[in-house]
N, C-alpha and C positions, 0 to 999 in steps of 0.2 A: 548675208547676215541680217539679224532682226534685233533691231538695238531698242531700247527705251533707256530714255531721257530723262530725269528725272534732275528739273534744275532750281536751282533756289528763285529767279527769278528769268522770265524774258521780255522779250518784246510785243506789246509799243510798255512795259513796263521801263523806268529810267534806270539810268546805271552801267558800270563795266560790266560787271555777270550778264545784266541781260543781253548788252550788245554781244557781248563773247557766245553764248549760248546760242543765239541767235544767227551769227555769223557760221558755228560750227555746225548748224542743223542744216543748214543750207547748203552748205558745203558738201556735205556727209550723202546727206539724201539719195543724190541720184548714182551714189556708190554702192548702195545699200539696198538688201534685197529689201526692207521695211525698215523704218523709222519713226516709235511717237515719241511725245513731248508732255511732261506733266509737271504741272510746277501750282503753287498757291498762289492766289488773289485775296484784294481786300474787298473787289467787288462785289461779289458772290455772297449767299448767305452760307455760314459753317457746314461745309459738307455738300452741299451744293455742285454740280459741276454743269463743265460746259465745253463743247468741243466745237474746231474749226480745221479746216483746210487748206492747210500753207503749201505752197508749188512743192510735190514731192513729198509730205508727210502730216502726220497731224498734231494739232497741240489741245491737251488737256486743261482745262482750268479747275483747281479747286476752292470751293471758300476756303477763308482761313477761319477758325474760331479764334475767340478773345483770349482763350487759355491754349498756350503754348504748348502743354500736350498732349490737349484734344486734337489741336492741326496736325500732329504728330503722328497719332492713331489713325487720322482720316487719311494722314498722306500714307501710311501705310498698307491701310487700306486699301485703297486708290491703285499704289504701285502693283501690290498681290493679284490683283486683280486684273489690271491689263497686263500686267507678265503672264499671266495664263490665258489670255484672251488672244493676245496676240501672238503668242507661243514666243516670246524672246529669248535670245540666246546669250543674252548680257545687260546688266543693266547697270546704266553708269550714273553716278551720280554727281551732281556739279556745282560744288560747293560743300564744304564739309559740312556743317548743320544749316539745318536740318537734312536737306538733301543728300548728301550722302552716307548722312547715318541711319537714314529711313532706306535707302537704297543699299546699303549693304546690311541690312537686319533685313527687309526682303528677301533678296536674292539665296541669302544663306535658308531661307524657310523655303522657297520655290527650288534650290538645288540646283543655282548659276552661280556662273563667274558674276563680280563684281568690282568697274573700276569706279574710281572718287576721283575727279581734280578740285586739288587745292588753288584758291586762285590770289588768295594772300592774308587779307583779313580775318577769312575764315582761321586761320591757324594761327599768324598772330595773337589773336584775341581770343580763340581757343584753348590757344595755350593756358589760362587763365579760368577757365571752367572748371569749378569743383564736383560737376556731375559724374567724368572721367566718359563722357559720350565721344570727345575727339579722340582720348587715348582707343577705344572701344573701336570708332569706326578705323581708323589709321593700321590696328592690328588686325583686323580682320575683310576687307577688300582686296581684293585677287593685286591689285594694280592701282598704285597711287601715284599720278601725275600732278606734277608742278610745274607754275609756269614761270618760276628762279631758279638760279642754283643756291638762293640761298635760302628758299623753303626747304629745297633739299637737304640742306644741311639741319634742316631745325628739326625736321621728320627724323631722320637720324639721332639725332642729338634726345627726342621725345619719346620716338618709340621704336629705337634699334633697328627702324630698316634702310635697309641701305641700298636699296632694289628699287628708288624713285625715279620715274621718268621724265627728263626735261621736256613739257611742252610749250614753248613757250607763245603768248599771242602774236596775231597777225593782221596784219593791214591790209584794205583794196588799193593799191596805187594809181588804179585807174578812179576809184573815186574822192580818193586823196591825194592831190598834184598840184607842182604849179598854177594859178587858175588870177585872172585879173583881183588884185588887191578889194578888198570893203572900203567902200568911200566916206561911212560917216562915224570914222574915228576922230576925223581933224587932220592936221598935218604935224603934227608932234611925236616926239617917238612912242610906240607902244609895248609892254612889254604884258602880253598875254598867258593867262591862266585859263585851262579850257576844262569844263568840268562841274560840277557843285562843289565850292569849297568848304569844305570843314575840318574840323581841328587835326585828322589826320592825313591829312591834306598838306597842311602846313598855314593852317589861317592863323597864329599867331606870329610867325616869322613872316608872314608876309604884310600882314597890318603892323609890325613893326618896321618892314622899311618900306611903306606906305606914309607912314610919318616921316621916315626920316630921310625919304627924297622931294617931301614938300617943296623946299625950294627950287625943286630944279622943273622943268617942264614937261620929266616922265608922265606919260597918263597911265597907270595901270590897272585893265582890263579885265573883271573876271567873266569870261564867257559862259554864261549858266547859272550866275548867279552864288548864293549861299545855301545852305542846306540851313533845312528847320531848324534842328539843335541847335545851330550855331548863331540864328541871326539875332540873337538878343547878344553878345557878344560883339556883332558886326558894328547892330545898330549904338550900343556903346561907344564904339570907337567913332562913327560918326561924327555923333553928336560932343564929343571932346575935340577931335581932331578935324573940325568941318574943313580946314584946309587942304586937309589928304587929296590928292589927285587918286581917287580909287572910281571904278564907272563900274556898275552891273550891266550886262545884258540878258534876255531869259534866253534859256536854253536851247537848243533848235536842235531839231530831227534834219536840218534839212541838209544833207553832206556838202550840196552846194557854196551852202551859206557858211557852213562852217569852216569851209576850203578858203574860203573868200577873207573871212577873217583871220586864220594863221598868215594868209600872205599879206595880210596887212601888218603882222606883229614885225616889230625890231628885234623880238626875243619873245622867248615863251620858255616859260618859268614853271617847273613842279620843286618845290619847296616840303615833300612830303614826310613826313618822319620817318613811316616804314609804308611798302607796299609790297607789289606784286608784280604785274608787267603793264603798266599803264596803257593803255588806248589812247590818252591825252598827247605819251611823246612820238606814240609810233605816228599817229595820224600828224603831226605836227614835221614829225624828221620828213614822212612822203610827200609834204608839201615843200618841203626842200626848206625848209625853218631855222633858224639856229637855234638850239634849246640849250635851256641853263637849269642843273638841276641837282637834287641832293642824291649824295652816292647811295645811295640802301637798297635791298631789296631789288627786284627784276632793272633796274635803272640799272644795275652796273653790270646786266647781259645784253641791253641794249644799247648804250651811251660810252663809245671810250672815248676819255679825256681830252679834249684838244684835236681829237680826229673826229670825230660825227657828233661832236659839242661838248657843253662842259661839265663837271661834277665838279662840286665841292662838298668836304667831308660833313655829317651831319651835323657834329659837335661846332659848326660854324656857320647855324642856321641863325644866331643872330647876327651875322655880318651879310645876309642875304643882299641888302643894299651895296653893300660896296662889293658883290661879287656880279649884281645888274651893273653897275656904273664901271666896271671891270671890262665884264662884255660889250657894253653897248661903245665904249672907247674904240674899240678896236676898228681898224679903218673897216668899210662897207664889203670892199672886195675879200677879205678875211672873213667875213661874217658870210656871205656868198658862198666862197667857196666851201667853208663848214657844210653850209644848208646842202648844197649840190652832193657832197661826200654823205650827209644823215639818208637823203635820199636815195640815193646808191647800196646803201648797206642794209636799212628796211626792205628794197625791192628784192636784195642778193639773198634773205637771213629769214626774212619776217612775212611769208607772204602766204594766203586763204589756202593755197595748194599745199606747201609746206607743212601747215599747220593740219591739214586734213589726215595726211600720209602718214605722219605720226600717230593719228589717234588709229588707222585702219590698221597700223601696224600694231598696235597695242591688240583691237578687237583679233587680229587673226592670230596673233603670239594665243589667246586666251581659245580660241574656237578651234585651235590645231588639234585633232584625235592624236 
């Protein structure tokens, strides 16, 4: 089969999309009779491109322009053209805007199947577009994969189909494991956040019990830091609450390092409104973690309650402190055995092969004469 990619962002671009995107190209690859990759840059001048050579397949860069649907026309562009260049037999798109709606208004002009994964945001906040370009891609892609069952439900609920495929994300367990703890946290308990935080993230239920575990000797951790939007909000809270035990660290590429710091956490914490399927819990559960987190969205396909960690409902995201001071109570060997169990059911449920198998069964459901 001859796929083209067409994703909203990759790598060394930052972000779930790109890690996802990136994990699945790799994956796919040496499955596949041909596979490229095209996605938009900020580096680039508009319209602009640039190609490279990843083990197994290629990836496309284009500029973006400043107007949103110049980049549109140039992505589309772009797609039409190595779709007939490299004769593709499907062309997926990853992420519902732009990518997927650039990728199923191709496909339907070149005369292919077309699949879209939604990967959470994109449709959340889609949902909310008065252009009707989400309703437009959603009814029209051969194949729309979700990585919740409760996107599925919203794709449904949005635009009457009911023919959505659970894909959900996946972890390397061998690059995410037990591994010797990070040594320059202190020796205080920690309760980790791994990621860029922002507001739909959970950054105001968490700088609210940031305040209000002041007095106690939690340290908590955001690994990665804040997202631009938000850090005029952060640095707010600061400089009010200079007491807050809150620490930044920047963000790291390096799996090592990141492994290093989950086993140093007491708790790792997604406080998030709405999402998708995180990377933050899966990578966190393979390190054998205990994670504390809000029910919503892909969280409640990969987190049950009290067996591989804990949920509490969202509507009790301002009691987020007393549901860390909740877990962190609980004797060590409890928290252990959680971790041990999170780990077990990522490796069982959640894993790059898993995740592969699904998408090739999607391309040959579509490529069958």
């Amino acid at each position: 089969m001859r796929i083209l990619l067409v994703t909203e962002r990759f790598r060394p671009q930052s972000g779930g999309v790109a890690v996802a995107a990136a994990r699945n190209a790799r994956n796919l690859a040496p499955a596949l009779e041909r596979l490229e990759v095209l996605h938009l840059v900020d580096h680039l001048p508009p319209g602009a491109s640039e190609t490279r050579q990843e083990e197994g397949f290629l990836v496309h860069c284009l500029g973006r322009s400043e107007r949103s649907e110049e980049s549109l026309g140039l992505l589309e562009m772009a797609t039409l053209g190595l779709a007939r260049q490299m004769k593709a037999q499907i062309v997926h798109g990853f992420y519902a805007q732009p990518a997927g709606f650039v990728a199923a208004l191709a496909a339907r002009q070149a005369g292919l199947p077309c699949v879209v994964s939604l990967r959470g945001n994109d449709l959340d906040r889609g949902l909310y577009d008065r252009t009707g370009m989400l309703h437009w891609t959603l009814t029209h892609a051969d194949r729309v994969l979700v990585v919740s069952r409760a996107l599925g439900q919203k794709v449904a609920a949005f635009a009457s189909r009911q023919d959505t495929v659970f894909t959900p994300n996946a972890v390397d367990g061998d690059q995410f494991r037990p591994v010797p703890a990070a040594e320059d946290l202190g020796s205080d308990p920690v309760v980790l956040f791994s990621g860029e935080m922002r507001f739909k993230k959970g950054l105001l239920p968490l700088l609210e019990a940031a305040h209000r575990l002041s007095g106690t000797p939690i340290r908590l951790v955001l690994a990665g830091g804040v997202r631009r939007e938000a850090r005029e909000a952060f640095r707010a809270f600061r400089k009010s609450h200079p007491q807050a035990r809150i620490f930044e660290l920047p963000q790291t590429e390096d799996s090592e390092r990141l492994a290093a710091l989950y086993c140093r956490a007491d708790l790792v914490v997604l406080p998030a409104l709405w999402e998708g399927m995180p990377n933050a819990l899966l990578e966190a559960m393979a390190c054998a973690r205990p994670v504390l987190a809000s029910a919503v969205g892909g969280i409640r396909d990969l987190v049950e309650d009290s067996a591989t960690g804990w949920l509490y409902p969202p509507e009790e995201s301002h009691l987020l402190d007393r549901h860390i001071l909740r877990a962190l109570a609980e004797p060590p060997s409890t928290r252990e055995a959680l971790g041990r169990a999170a780990r077990e059911h990522v490796l069982a449920h959640f894993t790059p092969q898993a995740e592969r198998d699904r998408l090739l069964n999607v391309y040959r459901s579509l490529s069958a004469p």
